[in-house]
N, C-alpha and C positions, 0 to 999 in steps of 0.2 A: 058477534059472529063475523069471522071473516070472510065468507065465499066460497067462490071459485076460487079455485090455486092453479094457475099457470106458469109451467115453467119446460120450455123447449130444451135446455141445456143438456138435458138427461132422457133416454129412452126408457119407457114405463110411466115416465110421471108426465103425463098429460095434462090429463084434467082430474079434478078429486075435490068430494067434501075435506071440512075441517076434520070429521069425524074419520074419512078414509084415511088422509094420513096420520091421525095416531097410531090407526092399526095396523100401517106401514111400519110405524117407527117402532111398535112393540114388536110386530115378526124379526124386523132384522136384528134388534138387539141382542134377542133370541140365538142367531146362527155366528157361530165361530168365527174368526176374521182371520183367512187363509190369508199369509202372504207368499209371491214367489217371485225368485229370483231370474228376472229376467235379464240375458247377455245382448249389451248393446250391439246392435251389427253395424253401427258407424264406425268410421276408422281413427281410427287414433293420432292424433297431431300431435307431433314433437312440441318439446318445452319454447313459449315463443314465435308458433310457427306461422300464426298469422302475420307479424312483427317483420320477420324475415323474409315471408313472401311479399312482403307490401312494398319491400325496400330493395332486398337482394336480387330476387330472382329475375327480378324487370327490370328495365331502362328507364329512363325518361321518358317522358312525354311532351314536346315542346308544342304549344297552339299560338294563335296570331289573330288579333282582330285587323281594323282598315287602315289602321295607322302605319305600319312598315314593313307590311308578306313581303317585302322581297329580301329584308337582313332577318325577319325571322328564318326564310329559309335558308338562307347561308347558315345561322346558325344552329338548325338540324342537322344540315351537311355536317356542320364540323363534329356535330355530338355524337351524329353517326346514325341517326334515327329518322323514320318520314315526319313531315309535317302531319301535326294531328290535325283530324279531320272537323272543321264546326262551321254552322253555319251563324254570317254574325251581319245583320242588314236590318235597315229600319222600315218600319211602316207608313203608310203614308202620312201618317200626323206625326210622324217625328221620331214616335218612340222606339226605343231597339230592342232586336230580336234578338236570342240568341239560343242556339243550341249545340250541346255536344255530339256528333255522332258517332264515334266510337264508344268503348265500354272503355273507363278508367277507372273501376273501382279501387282500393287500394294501390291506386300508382302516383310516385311523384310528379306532380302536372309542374310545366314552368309555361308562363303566359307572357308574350313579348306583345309589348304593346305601350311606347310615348306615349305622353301626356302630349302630340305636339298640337298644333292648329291642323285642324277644327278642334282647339283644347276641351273643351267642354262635351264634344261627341265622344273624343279618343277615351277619355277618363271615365265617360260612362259603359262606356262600350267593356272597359278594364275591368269597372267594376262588378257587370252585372256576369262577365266572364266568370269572374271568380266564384260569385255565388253560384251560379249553376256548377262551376266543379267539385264546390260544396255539396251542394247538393244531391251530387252524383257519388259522394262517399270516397273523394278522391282522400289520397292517405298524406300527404303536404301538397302544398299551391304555394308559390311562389312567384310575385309579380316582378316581371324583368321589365324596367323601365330604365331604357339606355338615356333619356331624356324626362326629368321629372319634371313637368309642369305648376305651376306657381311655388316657382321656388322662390321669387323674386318677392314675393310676399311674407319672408318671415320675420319679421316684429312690428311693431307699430308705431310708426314714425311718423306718425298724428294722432290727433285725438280723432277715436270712434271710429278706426278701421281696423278689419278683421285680419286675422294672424292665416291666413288661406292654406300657407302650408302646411301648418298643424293640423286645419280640417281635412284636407285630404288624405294625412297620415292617420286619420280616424275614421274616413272613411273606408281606406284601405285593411282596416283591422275588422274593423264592423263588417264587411262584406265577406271576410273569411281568410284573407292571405294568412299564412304564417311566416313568410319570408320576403324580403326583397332584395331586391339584386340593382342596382343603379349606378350612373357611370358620372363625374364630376357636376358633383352638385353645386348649384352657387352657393351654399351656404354652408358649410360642411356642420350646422350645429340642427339640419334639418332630421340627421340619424337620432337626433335626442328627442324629436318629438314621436317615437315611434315604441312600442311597447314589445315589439317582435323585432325578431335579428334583421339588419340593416348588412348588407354586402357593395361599399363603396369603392367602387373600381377609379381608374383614373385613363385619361386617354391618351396621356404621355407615354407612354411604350410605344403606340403607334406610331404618335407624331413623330416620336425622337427618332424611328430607323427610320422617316422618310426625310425627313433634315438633316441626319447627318449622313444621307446619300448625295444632300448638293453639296457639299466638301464647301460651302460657304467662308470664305476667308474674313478676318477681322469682322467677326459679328459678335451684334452688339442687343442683349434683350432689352425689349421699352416697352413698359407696362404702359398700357393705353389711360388709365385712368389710377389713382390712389387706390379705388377697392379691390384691382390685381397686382399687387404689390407682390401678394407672396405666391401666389403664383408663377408671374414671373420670374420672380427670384429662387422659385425654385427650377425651372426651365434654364435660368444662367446658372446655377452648380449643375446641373446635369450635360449641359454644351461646353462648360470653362468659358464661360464671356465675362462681358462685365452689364451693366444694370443701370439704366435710364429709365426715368418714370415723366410721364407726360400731362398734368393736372388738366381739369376741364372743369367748366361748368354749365349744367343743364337747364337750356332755355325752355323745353317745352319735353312734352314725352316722346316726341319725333326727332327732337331736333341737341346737341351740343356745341359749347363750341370753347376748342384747346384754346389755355390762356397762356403757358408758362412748360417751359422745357426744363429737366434738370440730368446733367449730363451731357458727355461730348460726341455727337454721333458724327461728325463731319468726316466725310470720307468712308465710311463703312458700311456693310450690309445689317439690316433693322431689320429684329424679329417683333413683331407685333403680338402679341399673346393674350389670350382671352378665352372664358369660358361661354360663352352667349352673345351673339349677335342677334338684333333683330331688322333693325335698318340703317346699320353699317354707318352710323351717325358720330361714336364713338374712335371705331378703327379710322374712318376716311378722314376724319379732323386729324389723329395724332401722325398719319403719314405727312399729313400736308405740312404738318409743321415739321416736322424732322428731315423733310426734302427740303425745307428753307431754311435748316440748319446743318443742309450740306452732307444729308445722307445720300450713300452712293444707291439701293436700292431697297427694297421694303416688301417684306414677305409677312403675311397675317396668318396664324395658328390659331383655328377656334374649335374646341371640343362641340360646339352644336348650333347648325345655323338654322334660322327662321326667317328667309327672306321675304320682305314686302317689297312692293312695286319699287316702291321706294330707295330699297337697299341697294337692287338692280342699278337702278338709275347713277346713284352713287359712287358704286365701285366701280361703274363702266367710264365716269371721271375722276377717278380718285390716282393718287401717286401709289397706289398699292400696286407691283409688278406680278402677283402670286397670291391669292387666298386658299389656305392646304384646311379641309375641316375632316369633318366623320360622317358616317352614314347613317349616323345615331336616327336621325330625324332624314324622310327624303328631301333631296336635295335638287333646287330645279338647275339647271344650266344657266349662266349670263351670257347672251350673244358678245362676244369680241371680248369677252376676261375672261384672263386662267383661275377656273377651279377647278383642286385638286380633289378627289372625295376620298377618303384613306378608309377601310371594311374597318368595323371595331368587332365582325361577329365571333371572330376564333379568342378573342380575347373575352369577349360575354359566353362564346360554348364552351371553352375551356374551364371559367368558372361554374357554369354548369355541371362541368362534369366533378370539380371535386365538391361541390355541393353535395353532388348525390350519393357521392362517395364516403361524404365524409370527409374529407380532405381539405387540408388548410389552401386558404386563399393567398397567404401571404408575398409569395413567391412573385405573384403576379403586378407587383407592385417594384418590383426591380428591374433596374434598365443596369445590364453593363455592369452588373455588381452595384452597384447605387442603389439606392432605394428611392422610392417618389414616392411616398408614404405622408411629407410633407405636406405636398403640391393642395393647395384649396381647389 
């Protein structure tokens, strides 16, 4: 005996013996089965039409967490659209908030946000961004990081330390990005660890119209260390110089110190070249020697700086006459040294825009008909 039969799903069938609904089941089998055709009164979408409105009809969408609102907003400026609207701040025990408050359903979101210091806040803050525009049904996410954070961790060059940079290329996949957008990586083999399109800019175009506005006479590039070699060298075919490299060895994680010169810099202006400063341990060593080998003055180019107290203190004695960086990361002032800060954001919203478009990047990698496509 089964019971009671309950079942809400359907009006008439409430409640009933076993025996009621047989003689349910024999009347209906009993009557005819009308069918009739009913005209949908929904409208009709073109072939695609969801596809097209996700992509064509809209703009971009550019958001920012805490790490750089003020080149994300330049870089709406340039796109042509406002800063999207979110709120992004932590609780009192640490953990971060985040919400979108616009509607971005189907829209391409781009999310600017370094990895810099507070590294560990910025990348989370990146991360959890992304998931909420995940889960807001956005139609691609792309994380714009003009500065990628532990880049300096990719392989392992000891035993039983972790490859960092690959984990956070995984976390970045994991959390929902489908794109990213990044501006001179230390390691250019960091795009491999990624499963989704990688968009590696360079910040040579900048630097190069602001250098070769000081009409610098017999200059000369000098790779601060052997791992910017090609860097460098690609910075001398771009200016026509010529190429000195400055060897060093690392005493401590704060500390270097230049052993050996190769090349003749006596009497000329010294381009110092570099992707990553942190405490200026590196740059202030290879001036010091290249002014004792009788360079007439010495200007530092570094795609992304991270200053410590430290660094400060450094370049405020160092023979460097000029440090020219990017705004990749904010950048604080040194009381009594020239820093130069050069916008990289028309060159990140200009990529932007043929992202969205569809449009090749390539272009953006050309100075002067050159290409820096090269450049590490």
């Amino acid at each position: 005996m089964i019971g009671e039969y309950q079942d809400h799903r359907e009006e008439g069938f409430a409640v009933g013996t076993e025996s009621d609904m047989v003689e349910i089941y024999q009347n209906l089998s009993k009557k005819p089965i009308v069918t009739k055709k009913v005209s949908s009164s929904l409208p009709q979408l073109p072939h695609n039409a969801h596809t097209s409105r996700a992509m064509d009809n809209t703009g971009p969408q550019v958001f920012t967490g805490n790490a750089n609102p003020a080149l994300a907003q330049e870089i709406a400026d340039y796109v042509g659209v406002p800063l999207g609207q979110a709120t992004v701040n932590s609780f009192p025990d640490g953990e971060t908030f985040v919400k979108i408050n616009e509607n971005i359903r189907g829209r391409d979101i781009y999310i600017v946000q370094p990895s810099a210091p507070p590294t560990n806040q910025n990348l989370m803050e990146l991360l959890i961004m992304i998931d909420a525009a995940r889960r807001a049904s956005a139609h691609r996410i792309t994380a714009v990081m003009p500065f990628y954070g532990y880049a300096r961790q990719d392989r392992k060059d000891q035993p039983r330390v972790p490859i960092t940079a690959k984990l956070v290329a995984n976390l970045l996949v994991a959390s929902g990005a489908h794109r990213v957008l990044t501006m001179d990586l230390h390691a250019q083999q960091i795009q491999g660890f990624f499963d989704i399109p990688v968009d590696h800019l360079y910040a040579a175009p900048v630097l190069y119209r602001y250098l070769a506005s000081l009409k610098l006479d017999n200059l000369l590039v000098v790779s601060p260390d052997v791992g910017g070699m090609k860097m460098a060298s690609a910075y001398s075919q771009l200016l026509n110089t010529g190429l000195a490299i400055v060897a060093k060895r690392r005493t401590s994680p704060t500390s270097v110190e230049s052993q050996y010169l190769v090349g003749d810099v006596e009497g000329k202006d010294i381009l110092l070249v570099d992707d990553l400063t942190e405490t200026a341990g590196t740059l202030t060593g290879a001036a010091k020697l290249v002014k004792e080998h009788g360079a007439k003055r010495v200007i530092a180019a570094v795609s992304h700086t991270l200053f410590t107290d430290i660094a400060h203190k450094r370049l405020q004695e160092s023979a460097i006459d000029e440090l020219v960086t990017t705004n990749s990361t904010i950048v604080r002032p040194i009381p009594g040294f020239k820093l130069t800060v050069l916008s990289v954001a028309s060159l990140l919203g200009e990529a932007i825009k043929r992202i969205h478009g569809g449009e090749s990047v390539s272009s953006l990698f050309d100075i002067n008909g050159k290409s820096n496509k090269k450049n590490a």
